[in-house]
VOVOBA-963264 format. One record per residue (C-alpha): residue in one letter; x, y, z. Coordinates in steps of 0.5 Angstrom, whole numbers, padded with zeros to 4 digits. Each point is the difference from the previous one (the first is absolute). Example, Ala and Ser with C-alpha at 12.3 -4.5 7.8 and 13.67 -1.06 7.14 Angstrom:
BEGIN
  residuo     c1     c2     c3
        a   0025  -0009   0016
        s   0002   0007  -0002
! end
This chain:
BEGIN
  residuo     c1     c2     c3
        x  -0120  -0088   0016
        x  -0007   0004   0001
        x   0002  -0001   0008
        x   0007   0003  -0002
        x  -0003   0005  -0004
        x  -0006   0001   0005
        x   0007   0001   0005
        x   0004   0005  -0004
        x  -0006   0005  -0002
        x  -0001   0000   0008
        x   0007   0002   0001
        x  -0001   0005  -0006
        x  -0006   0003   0004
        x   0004   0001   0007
        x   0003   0006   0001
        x   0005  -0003   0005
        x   0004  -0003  -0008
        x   0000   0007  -0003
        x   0003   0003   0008
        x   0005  -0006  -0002
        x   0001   0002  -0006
        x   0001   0008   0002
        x   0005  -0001   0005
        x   0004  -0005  -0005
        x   0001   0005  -0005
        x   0001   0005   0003
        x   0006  -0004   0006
        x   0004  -0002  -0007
        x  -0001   0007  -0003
        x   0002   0004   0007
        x   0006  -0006   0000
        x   0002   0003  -0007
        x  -0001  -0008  -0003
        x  -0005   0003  -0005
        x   0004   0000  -0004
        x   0007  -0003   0004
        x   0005   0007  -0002
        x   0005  -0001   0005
        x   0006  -0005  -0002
        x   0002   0001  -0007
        x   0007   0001   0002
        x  -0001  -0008   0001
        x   0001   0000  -0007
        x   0006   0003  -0001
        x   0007  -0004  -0001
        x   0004   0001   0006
        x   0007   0003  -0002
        x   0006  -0001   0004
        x   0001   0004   0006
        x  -0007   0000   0000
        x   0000  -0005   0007
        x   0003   0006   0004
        x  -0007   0003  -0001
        x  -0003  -0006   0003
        x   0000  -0003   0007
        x  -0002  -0007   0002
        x   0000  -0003   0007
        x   0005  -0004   0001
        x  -0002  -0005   0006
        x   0007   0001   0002
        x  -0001   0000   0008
        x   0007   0004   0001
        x  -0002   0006  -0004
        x  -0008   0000   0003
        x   0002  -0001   0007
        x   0005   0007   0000
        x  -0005   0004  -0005
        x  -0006  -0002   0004
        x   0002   0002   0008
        x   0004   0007  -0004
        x  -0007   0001  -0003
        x  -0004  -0001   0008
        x   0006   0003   0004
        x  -0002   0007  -0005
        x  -0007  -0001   0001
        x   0000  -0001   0007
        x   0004   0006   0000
        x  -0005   0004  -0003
        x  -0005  -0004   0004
        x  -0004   0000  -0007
        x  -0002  -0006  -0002
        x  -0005  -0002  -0006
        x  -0004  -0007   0000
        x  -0006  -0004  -0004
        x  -0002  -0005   0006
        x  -0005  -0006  -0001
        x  -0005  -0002  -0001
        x  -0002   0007  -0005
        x   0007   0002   0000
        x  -0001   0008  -0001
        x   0004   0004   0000
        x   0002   0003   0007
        x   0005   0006   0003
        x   0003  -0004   0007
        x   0003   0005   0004
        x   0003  -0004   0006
        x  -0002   0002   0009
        x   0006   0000   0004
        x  -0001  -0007   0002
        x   0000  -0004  -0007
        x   0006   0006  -0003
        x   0004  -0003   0007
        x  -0002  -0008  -0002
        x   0002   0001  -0007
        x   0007   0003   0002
        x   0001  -0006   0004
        x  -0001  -0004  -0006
        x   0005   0004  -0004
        x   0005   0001   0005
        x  -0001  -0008   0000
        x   0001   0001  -0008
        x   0007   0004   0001
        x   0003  -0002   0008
        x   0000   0006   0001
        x  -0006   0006   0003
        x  -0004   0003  -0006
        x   0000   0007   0003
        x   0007   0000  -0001
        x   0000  -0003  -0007
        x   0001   0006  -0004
        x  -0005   0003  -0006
        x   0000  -0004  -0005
        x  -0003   0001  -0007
        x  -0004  -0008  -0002
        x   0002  -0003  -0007
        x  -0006   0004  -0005
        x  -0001  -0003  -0006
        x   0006  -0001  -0004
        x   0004   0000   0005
        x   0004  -0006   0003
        x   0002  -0002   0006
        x   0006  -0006   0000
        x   0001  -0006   0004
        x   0006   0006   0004
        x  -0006   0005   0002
        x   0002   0005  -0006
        x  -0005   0004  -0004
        x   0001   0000  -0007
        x  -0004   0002  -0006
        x  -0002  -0005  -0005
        x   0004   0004  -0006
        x   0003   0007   0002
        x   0004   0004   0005
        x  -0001  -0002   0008
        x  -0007   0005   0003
        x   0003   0004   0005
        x  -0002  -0003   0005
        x   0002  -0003   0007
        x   0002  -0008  -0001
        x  -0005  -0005   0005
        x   0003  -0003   0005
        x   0003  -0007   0001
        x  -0004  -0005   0002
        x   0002  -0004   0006
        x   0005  -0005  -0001
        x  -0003  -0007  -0001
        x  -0008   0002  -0002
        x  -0003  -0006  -0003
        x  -0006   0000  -0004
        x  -0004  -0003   0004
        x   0001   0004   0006
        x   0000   0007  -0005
        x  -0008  -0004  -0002
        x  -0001   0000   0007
        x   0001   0007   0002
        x  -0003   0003  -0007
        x  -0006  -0003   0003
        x   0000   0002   0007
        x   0001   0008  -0004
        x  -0006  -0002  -0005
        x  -0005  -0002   0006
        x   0001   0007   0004
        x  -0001   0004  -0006
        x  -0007  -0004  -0001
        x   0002  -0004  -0007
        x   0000   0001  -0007
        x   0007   0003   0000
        x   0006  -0001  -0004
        x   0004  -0004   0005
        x  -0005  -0006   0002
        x   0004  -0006  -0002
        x  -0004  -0001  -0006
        x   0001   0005  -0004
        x   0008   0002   0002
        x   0002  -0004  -0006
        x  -0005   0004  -0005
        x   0002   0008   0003
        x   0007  -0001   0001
        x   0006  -0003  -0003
        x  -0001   0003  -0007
        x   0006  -0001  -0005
        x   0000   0003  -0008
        x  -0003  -0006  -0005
        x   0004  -0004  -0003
        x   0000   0001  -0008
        x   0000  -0006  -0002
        x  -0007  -0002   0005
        x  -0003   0007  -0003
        x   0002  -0002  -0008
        x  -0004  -0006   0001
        x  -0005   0002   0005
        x  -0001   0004  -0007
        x   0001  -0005  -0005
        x  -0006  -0005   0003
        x  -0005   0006   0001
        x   0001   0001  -0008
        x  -0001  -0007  -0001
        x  -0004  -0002   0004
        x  -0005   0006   0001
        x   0001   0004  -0006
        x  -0003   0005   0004
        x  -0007  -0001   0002
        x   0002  -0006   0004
        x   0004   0005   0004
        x  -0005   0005   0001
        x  -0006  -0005   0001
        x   0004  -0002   0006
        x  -0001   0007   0003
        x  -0008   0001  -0002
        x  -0001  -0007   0003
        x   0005   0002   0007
        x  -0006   0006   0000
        x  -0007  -0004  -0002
        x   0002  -0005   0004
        x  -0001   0005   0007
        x  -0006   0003  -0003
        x  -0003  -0007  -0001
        x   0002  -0002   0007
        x  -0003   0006   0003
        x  -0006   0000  -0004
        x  -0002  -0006  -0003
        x  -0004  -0003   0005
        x  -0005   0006   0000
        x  -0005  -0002  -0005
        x   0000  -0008   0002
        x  -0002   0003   0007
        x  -0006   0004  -0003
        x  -0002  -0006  -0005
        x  -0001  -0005   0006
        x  -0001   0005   0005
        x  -0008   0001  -0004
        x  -0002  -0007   0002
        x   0000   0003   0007
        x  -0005   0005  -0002
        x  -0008  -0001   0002
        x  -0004  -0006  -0004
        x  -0005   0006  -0002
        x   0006   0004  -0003
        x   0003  -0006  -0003
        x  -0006  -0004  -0002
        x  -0003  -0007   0001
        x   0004  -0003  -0005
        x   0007   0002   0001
        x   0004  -0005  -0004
        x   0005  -0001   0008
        x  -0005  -0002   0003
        x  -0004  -0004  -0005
        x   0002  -0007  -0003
        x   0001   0002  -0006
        x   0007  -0001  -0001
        x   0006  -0003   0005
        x   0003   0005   0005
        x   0007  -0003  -0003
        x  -0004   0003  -0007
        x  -0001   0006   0003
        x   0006   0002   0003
        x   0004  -0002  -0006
        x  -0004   0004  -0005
        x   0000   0006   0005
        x   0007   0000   0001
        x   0001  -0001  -0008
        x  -0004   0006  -0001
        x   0005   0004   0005
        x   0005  -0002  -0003
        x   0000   0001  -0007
        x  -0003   0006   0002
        x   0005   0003   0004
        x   0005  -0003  -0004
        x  -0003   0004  -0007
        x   0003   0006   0002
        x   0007  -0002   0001
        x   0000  -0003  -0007
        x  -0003   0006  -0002
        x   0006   0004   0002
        x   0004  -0005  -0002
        x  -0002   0000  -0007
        x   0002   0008   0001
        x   0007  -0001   0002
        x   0001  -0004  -0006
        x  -0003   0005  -0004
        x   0005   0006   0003
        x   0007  -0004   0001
        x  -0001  -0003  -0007
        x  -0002   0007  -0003
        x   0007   0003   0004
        x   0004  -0006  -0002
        x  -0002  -0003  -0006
        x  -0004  -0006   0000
        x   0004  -0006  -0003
        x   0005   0002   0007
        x  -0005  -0001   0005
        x  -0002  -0006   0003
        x  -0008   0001  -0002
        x  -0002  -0005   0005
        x   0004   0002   0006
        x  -0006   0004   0005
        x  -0004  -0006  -0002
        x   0004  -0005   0002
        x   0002   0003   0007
        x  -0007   0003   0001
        x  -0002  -0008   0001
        x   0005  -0002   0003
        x   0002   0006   0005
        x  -0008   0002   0001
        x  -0004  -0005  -0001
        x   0002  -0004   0006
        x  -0001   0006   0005
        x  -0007   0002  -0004
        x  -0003  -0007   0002
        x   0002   0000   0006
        x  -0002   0006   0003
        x  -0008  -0002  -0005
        x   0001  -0006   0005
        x   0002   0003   0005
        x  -0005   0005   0000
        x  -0006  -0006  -0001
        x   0002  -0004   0005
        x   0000   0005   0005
        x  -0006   0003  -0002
        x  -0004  -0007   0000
        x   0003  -0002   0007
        x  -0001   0006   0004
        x  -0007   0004  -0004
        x   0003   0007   0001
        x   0005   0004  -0005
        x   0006  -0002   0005
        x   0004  -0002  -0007
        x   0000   0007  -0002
        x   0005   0003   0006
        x   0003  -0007   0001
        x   0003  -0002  -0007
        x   0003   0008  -0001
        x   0002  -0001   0006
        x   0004  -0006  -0001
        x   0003   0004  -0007
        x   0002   0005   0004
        x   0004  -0004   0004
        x   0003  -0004  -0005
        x   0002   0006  -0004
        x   0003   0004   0006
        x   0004  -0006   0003
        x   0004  -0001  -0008
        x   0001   0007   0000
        x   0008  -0002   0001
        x   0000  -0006  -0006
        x  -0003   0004  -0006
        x   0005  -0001  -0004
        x   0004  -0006   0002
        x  -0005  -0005  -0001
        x  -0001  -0002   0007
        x  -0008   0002   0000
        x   0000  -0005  -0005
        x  -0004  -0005   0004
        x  -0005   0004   0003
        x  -0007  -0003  -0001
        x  -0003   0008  -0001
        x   0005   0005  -0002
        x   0006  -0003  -0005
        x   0004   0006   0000
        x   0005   0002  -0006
        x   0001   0007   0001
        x   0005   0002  -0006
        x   0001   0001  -0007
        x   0004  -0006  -0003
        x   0004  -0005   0004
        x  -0002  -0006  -0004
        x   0005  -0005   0004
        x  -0003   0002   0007
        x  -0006  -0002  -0003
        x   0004  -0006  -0003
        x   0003  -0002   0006
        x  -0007   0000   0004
        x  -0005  -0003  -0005
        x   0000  -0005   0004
        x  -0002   0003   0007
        x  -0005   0003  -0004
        x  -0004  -0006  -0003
        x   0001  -0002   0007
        x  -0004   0006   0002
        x  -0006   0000  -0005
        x  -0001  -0007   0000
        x  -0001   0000   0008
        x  -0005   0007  -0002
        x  -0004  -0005  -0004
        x   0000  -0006   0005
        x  -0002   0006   0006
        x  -0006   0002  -0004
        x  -0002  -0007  -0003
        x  -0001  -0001   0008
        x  -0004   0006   0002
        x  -0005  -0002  -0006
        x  -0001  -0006   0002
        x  -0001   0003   0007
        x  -0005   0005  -0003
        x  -0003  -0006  -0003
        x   0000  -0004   0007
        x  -0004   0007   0003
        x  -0005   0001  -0006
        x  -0002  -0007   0000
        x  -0001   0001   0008
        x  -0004   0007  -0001
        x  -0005  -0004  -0006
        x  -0001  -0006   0005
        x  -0002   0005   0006
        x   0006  -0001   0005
        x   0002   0005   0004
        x   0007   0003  -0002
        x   0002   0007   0003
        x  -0003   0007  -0002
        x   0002   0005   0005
        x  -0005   0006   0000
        x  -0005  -0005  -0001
! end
């Protein structure tokens, strides 16, 4: 325990904890997520005609296929085209040369049998909107758009052959767009909800998260980006000091003494980052308890909710990156950990930009994503990719601390591990 203590009183000290800290709060207060606003409609019971409001994608390739090529024939009309491609996926305007315009009209000309250029103007299916299995545009409730219908595709388009010419014109616009293979069943096929799905989607959200298990999800969706992002600092900089002068540090440094195991000294270390970095998660927790019980009441809300889901949803990730942090820290003696662990944030961040609401980010070690108010059964549905998940988080970073371990015990008996810059 004094080692522990001697650790947090360390981590107090660094002003890379505070900069966490700072860059934390102030994520989730940009995010709107303190407190969680959005969604309270979430909350309303659904009334029939209700589902006519709501699209939901339907997975049905014979209306995905029709939708999907109208809305790349308009664009390529307009040569006007709007992509998130990897690995950051940011935002990006594409404006096709002559080349690649020429290219995708022979994949569309492949999509309709017969030459894009004398395909006429077409208007896609915009949201609310529908195009059925026979190329028709109709509205999801209300009087047809006037608009000009798509053409048929060609007879005898199977899915696999429309997959393959969808990937062909994502590779030309630089991936990232609404027709790579992967994401055609998330943008196009929508169809109204059912009523019944939607008055049970309802139904189990006020059972099961009377409220605040809904809104928590949300919060957790937002901390667990900054966590990945930014978690790893403070664990760089507390095992970067070990690396400074023998002056500075002074003779009786306890890494390099016999005082106590290396195993002893990277686990109070980590201990000590971790309730540290997580405290300020709890205490935020504590008052979006505070808040929603003041706005609903207290005896209906779930008063354990955020700190039942901070645990499971946040905890794995913020141990991670803390190991993580160490281990590369140890390893290689520079502050590498710093860009690195970020890094691999971002990237787990972007590449669910198109699951974060259907439970398919759920198995990612770093950035679990639940981007919504409400969807208990989604939730539901997925627990089990989500324990999957976080149970393969704890065991990466059991690994990486017995890593760290591996390379303080090295560093303290002399041997030569790499120190770039040295």
């Amino acid at each position: 325990m004094r080692l522990f203590a001697c650790e947090c009183r360390r981590v107090l000290k660094s002003a890379s904890y505070w900069l966490f800290v700072g860059a934390l709060v102030l994520f989730l207060y940009s995010q709107q997520a303190l407190p969680v606003t959005e969604g309270g409609d979430a909350f309303v019971r659904p009334q029939p005609g209700d589902e006519q409001g709501v699209l939901v994608p339907s997975g049905d390739e014979a209306r995905i296929m029709p939708e999907a090529a109208a809305a790349l024939l308009d664009r390529w009309q307009a040569n006007s085209f709007t992509t998130w491609p990897p690995p950051l996926c940011v935002y990006r305007h594409v404006t096709l040369r002559e080349q690649k315009h020429d290219a995708l009209a022979a994949v569309l000309t492949d999509l309709y049998g017969q030459d894009a250029a004398a395909l006429p103007q077409s208007a896609p299916a915009a949201a609310g909107f529908l195009v059925s299995a026979d190329g028709t545009l109709a509205p999801a409730g209300g009087a047809a758009p006037d608009v000009g219908a798509p053409p048929a595709l060609r007879p005898g388009l199977t899915w696999a052959d429309f997959t393959a010419a969808m990937d062909r014109a994502d590779r030309l616009l630089g991936g990232g767009s609404d027709w790579a293979p992967a994401a055609l069943k998330q943008k196009f096929g929508f169809v109204p909800a059912d009523y019944a799905d939607l008055l049970a989607e309802y139904e189990a959200g006020m059972k099961h998260d009377r409220y605040t298990g809904a809104y928590a999800r949300l919060f957790c969706d937002y901390a667990v980006i900054a966590l990945a992002l930014f978690g790893a600092l403070p664990a760089v900089a507390l095992f970067l000091q070990d690396f400074g002068s023998r002056a500075r540090r002074g003779a009786a440094d306890a890494v390099w003494s016999r005082r106590c195991s290396s195993a002893m000294l990277v686990a109070a270390r980590t201990a000590a980052l971790t309730v540290l970095e997580f405290a300020p998660i709890l205490l935020m927790d504590v008052f979006e308890t505070a808040y929603y019980a003041r706005r609903y009441g207290a005896a209906n809300i779930a008063a354990f909710a955020f700190f039942r889901y901070s645990v499971l949803w946040l905890l794995p990730t913020l141990l991670l990156v803390v190991a993580g942090g160490a281990a590369l820290t140890l390893v290689t003696g520079t502050a590498a950990g710093a860009a690195v662990w970020p890094a691999l944030g971002w990237l787990c961040v972007t590449m669910g930009v198109t699951g974060l609401s259907n439970g398919s980010t759920y198995g990612s070690l770093l950035t679990p994503r639940h981007n919504t108010v409400g969807k208990y059964l989604v939730y539901q549905q997925n627990l089990p990719r989500l324990l999957a998940g976080r149970g393969m988080a704890l065991a990466a970073a059991a690994a990486l601390l017995a890593a760290a371990v591996w390379a303080l015990r090295r560093r303290r008996r002399g041997a030569m591990l790499w120190r770039f810059g040295a």
